[in-house]
C-alpha positions in Angstrom: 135.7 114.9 154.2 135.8 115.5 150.2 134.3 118.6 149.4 134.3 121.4 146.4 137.1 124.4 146.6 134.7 127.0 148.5 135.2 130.8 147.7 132.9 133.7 149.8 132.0 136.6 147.7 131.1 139.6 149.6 129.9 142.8 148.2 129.3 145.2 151.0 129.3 148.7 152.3 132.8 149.7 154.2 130.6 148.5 157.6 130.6 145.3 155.8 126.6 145.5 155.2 124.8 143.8 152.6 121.6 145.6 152.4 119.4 148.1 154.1 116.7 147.1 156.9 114.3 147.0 154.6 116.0 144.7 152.2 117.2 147.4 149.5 120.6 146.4 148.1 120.6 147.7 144.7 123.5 149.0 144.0 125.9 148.9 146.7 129.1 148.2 144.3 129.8 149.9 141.3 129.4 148.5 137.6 133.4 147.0 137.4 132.5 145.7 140.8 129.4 143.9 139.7 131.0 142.9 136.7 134.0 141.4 138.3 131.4 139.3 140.2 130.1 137.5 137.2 133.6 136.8 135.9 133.5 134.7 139.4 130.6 133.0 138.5 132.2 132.1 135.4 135.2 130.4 137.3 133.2 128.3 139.2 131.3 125.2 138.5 128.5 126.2 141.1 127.1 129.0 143.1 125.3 129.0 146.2 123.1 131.0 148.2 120.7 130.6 151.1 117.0 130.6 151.1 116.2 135.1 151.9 118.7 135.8 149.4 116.7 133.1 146.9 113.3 134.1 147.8 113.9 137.9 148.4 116.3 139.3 145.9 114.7 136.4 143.0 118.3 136.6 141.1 118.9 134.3 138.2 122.7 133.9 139.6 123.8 133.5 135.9 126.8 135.3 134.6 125.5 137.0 132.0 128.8 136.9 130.2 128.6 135.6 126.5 130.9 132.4 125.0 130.7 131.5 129.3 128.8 128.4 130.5 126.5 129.2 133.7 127.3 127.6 136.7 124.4 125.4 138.7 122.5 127.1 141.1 122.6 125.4 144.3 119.9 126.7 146.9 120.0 125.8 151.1 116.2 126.3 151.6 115.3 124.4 154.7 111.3 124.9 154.4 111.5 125.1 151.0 110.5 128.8 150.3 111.5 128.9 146.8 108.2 129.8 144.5 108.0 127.7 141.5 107.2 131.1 140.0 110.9 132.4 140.5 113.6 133.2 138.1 115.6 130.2 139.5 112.9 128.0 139.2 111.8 129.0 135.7 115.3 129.1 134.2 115.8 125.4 135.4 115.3 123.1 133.0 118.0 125.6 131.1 120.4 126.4 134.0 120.4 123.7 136.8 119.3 124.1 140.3 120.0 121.7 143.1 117.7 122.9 146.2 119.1 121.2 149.3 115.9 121.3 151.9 114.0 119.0 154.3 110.9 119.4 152.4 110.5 117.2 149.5 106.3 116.9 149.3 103.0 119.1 148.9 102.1 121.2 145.8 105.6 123.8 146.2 108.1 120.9 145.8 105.9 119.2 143.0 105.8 122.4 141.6 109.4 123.1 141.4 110.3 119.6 140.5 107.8 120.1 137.0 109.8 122.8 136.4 112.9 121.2 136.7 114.5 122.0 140.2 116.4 118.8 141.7 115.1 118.8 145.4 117.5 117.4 147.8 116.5 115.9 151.3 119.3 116.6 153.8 119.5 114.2 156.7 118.5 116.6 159.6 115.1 117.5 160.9 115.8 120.8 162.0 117.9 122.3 159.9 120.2 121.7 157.1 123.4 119.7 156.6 126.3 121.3 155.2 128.9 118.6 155.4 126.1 115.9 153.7 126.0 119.2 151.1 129.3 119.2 150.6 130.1 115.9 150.0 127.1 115.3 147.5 128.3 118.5 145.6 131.7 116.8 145.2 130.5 113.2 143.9 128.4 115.1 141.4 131.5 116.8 140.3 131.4 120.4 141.4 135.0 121.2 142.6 134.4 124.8 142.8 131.3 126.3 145.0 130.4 130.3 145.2 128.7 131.4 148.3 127.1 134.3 147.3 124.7 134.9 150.0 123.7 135.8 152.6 124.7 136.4 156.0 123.9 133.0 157.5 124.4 130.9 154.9 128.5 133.0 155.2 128.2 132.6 158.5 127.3 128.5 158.7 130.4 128.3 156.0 132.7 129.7 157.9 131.5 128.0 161.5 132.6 124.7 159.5 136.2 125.9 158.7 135.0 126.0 154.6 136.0 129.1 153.2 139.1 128.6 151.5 138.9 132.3 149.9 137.1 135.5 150.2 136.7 137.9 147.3 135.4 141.0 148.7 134.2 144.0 147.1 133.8 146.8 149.6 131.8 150.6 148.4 132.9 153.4 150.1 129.5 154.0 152.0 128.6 153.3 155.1 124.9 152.0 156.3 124.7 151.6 159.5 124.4 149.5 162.5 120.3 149.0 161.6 121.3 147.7 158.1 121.8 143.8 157.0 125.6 142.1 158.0 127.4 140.2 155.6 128.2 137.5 158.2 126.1 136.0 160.8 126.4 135.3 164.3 129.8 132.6 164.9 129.1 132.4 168.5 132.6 133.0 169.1 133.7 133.6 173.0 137.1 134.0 172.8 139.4 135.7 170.5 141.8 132.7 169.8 138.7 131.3 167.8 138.3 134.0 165.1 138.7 133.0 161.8 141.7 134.6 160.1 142.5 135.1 156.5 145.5 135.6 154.8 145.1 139.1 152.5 146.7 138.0 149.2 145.3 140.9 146.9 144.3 144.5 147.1 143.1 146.8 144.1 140.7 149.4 142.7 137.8 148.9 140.9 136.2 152.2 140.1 135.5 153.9 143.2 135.0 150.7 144.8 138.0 148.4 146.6 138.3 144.5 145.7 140.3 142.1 148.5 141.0 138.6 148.3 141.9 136.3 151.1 142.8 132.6 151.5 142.2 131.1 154.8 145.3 130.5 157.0 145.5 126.7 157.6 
């Protein structure tokens, strides 16, 4: 199957957590952290991220970087959550966003569609289709996709064999067993099936530690 060059970014406590309990994830990472994140952005032609990080965080997932084009903002929102009051939804007629989701009707999705979101029907019922996803991003020309959150979006990824890299950005603090993981379940029953990573790049930024992997093939 033809699909984009797919790159995880993780930003996460040392126990690999994304956010507190209650949501709470500002700031885990340090400035250079964050700001090495949307030089990432830059490199990419789009960046992904599933439907709580859409709804509950409400980022723009722009890079904020001037003389740097943003790239589309590609949503996996099966029920279609998104508000047509969000910053991704406002900003769309300016930044694209694809929203791939099995609901295309009712007010929402005519809503979102005024204000310029592309809604997407995947072929499943019950949930999303990441390779139809996949292969749609790369006939529309994106060669380079950023999953930047969360958890099961990370985790559906990586069930497929679709991370090529991880960029990780790991804080020295730890939150805690009751706090949000940065990958979801795998379902994984024996340890031959763990996906491995080849660690390519270790280095400082701040107080904070940045790691890159490429998948072993």
């Amino acid at each position: 199957m033809a699909r984009p060059r797919i790159t995880l970014k993780l930003a996460t406590s040392l126990d690999g957590k994304i956010a507190l309990a209650n949501g709470m994830s500002e700031w885990i990472t340090g400035e250079k952290a964050r700001a090495e994140g949307r030089k990432l952005r830059a490199r990419h032609d789009a960046i992904a991220v599933g439907a709580n990080t859409a709804v509950l965080d409400n980022p723009q997932l722009t890079t904020r970087i001037d003389g740097e084009e943003d790239p589309v903002r590609v949503i996996f929102d099966t029920n279609l959550r998104l508000s047509w009051r969000s910053n991704l939804a406002r900003t769309a007629k300016k930044t694209p966003v694809w929203l791939f989701t099995n609901v295309t009707t009712g007010e929402n999705a005519e809503a979102l569609e005024m204000q310029g979101v592309r809604l997407l029907k995947t072929p499943l019922n019950d949930g999303l289709d990441l390779g139809f996803a996949m292969s749609f991003l790369h006939e529309y020309g994106i060669a380079s996709l950023l999953v930047e959150g969360g958890g099961t979006l990370a985790a559906s990824f990586l069930r497929l064999d679709a991370i090529d890299v991880i960029e990780w950005f790991r804080a020295p603090i730890i939150l805690g067993g009751d706090s949000r993981g940065s990958i979801g379940d795998l379902g994984l029953e024996n340890m031959n099936l763990a996906k491995r990573f080849n660690r390519i790049e270790i280095r400082d930024l701040g107080d904070d530690l940045y790691e890159r992997y490429e998948r072993i093939v």
